[in-house]
C-alpha positions as CSV (number, residue, x, y, z in Angstrom):
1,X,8.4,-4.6,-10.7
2,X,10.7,-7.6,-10.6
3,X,11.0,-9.8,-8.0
4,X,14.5,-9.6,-6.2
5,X,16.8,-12.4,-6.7
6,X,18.3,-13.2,-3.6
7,X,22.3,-14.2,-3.5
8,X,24.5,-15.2,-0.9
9,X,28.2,-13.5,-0.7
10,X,30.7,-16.1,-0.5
11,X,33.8,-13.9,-0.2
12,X,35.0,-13.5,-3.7
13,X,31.1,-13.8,-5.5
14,X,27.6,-13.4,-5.1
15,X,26.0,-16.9,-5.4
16,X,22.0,-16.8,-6.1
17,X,20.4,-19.1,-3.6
18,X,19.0,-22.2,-4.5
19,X,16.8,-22.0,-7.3
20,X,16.9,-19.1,-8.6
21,X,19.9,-20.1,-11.1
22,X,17.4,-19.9,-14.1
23,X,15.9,-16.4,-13.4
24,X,19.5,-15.6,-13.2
25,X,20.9,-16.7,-16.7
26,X,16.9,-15.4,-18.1
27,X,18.0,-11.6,-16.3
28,X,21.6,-11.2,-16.7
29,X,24.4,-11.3,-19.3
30,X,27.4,-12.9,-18.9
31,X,30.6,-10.6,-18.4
32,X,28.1,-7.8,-18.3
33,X,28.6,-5.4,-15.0
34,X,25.8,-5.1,-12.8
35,X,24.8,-2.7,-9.8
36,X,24.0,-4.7,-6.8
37,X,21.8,-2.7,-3.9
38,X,21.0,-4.4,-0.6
39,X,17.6,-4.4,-0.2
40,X,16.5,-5.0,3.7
41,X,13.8,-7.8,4.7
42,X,10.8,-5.7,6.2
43,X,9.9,-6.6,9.8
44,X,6.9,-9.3,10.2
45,X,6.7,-7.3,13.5
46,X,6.4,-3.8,12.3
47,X,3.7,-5.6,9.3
48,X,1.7,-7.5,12.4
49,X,1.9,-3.8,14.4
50,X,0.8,-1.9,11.5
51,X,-2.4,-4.1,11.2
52,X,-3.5,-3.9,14.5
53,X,-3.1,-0.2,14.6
54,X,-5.8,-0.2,11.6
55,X,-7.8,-2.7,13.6
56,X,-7.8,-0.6,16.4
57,X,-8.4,2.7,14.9
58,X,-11.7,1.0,12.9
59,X,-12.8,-0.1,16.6
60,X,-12.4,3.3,17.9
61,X,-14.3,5.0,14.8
62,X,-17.5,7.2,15.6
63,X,-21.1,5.8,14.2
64,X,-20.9,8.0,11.7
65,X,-17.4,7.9,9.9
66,X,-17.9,3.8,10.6
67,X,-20.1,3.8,8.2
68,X,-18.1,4.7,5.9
69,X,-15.7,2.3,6.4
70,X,-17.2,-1.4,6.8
71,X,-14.0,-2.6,7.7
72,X,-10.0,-2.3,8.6
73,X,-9.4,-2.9,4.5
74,X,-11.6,0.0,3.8
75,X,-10.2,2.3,6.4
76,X,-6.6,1.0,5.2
77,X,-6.9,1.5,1.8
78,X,-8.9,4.9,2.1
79,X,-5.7,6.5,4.2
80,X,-3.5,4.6,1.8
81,X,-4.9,6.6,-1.2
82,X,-5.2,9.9,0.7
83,X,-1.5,9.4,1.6
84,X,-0.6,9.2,-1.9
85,X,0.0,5.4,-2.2
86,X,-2.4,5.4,-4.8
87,X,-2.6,4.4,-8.8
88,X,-5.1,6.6,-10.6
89,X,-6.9,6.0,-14.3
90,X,-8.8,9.0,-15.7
91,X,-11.9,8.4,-17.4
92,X,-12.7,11.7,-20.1
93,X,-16.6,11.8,-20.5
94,X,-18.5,13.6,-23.0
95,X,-19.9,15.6,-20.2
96,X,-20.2,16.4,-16.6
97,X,-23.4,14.8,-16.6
98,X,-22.1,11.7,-18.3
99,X,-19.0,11.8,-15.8
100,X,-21.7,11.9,-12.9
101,X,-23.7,8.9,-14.1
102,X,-20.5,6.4,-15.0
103,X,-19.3,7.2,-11.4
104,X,-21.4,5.3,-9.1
105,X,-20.9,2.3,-12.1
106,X,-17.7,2.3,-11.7
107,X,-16.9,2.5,-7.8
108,X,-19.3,-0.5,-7.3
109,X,-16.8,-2.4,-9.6
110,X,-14.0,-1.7,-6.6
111,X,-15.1,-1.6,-3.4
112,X,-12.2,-0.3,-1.9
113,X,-11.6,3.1,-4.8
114,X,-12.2,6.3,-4.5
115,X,-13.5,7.7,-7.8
116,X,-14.3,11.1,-8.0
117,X,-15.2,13.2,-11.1
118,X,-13.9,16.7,-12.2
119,X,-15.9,18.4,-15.0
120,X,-16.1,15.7,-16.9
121,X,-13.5,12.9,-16.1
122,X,-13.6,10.3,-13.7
123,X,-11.0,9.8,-12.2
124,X,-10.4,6.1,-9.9
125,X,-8.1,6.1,-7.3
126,X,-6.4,2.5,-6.1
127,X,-4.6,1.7,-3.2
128,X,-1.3,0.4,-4.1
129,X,-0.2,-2.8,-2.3
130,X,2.0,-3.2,0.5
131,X,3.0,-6.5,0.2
132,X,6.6,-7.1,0.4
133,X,7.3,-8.1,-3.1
134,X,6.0,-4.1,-3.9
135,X,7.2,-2.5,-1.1
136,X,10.5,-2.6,0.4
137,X,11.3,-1.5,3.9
138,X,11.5,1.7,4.1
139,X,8.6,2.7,1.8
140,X,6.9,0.5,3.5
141,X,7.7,2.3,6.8
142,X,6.6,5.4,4.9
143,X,3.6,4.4,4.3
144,X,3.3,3.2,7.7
145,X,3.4,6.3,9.2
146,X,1.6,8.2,6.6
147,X,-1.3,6.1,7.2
148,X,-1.4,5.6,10.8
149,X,-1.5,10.0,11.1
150,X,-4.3,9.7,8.5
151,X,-6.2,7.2,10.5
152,X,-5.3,9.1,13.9
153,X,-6.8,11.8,12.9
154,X,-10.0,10.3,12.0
155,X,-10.5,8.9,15.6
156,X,-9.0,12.0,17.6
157,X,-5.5,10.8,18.4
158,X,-2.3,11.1,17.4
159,X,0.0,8.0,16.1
160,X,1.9,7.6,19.1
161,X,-1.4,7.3,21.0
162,X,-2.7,4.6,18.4
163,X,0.3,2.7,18.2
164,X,1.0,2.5,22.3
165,X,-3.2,1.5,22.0
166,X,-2.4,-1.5,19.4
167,X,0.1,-2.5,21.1
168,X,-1.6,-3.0,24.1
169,X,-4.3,-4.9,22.6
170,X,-2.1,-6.9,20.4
């Protein structure tokens, strides 16, 4: 994905800022027309709220599903994949039984992954980022909410609940 180049209208041009004069004459043409489409900053807010929703549902995890996720990241990245934010690779085996012992080899190699195997293909799942430079507002709001019902649901609760909780704590 390319990093956005950010320019400054000036009334009768767009002006990129400082710096980024270079990228510009490496990217564009010219006399050659171009589509401009604002992109909106994400909130630092929303971002700061969205972690300490995460923190606070991994606090309020039972024994049990806590052990499955040592930490926020984990539970972060486990909702982000079963939300669909995910990158997958398949891995074709000779067999099921081949499939079944590269598995466990490859999800120590990732920590946070979810591999799982079908007849005989692994198959790792990755959490795709949500930094701003990959994400732009509104898919990160997307994932935002998708997340937050994911995680909801593993602690009893609904999003509302967990967001009013976070923000009480935060």
């Amino acid at each position: 994905m390319t990093v956005p180049i950010p320019f400054r209208w000036q009334g009768d041009a767009f002006t990129p800022m400082p710096g980024h004069a270079r990228r510009c004459d490496e990217a564009f043409v010219v006399g050659q027309v171009y589509h401009l489409i604002e992109q909106e900053d994400r909130s630092a807010a929303s971002h700061r709220h969205f972690f300490a929703c995460v923190k606070t549902a991994w606090e309020n995890l039972t024994d049990e599903t806590a052990r499955r996720f040592p930490s926020p990241e984990h539970l972060r990245k486990f909702a982000l994949i079963k939300a669909g934010y995910a990158t997958s690779v398949d891995m074709p085996c000779a067999s099921r039984a081949e499939a079944l012992r590269w598995a466990p080899r490859i999800e120590g190699q990732n920590e946070y992954a979810i591999v799982t195997v079908t007849d005989a293909v692994v198959t790792v799942w990755t959490a795709k980022s949500q930094n701003s430079r990959t994400m732009n507002k509104a898919e990160f709001q997307a994932s935002k909410d998708a997340v937050l019902t994911i995680i909801a649901g593993l602690i009893g609760t609904d999003p509302t609940t967990l967001a009013a909780q976070a923000g009480q704590a935060a």
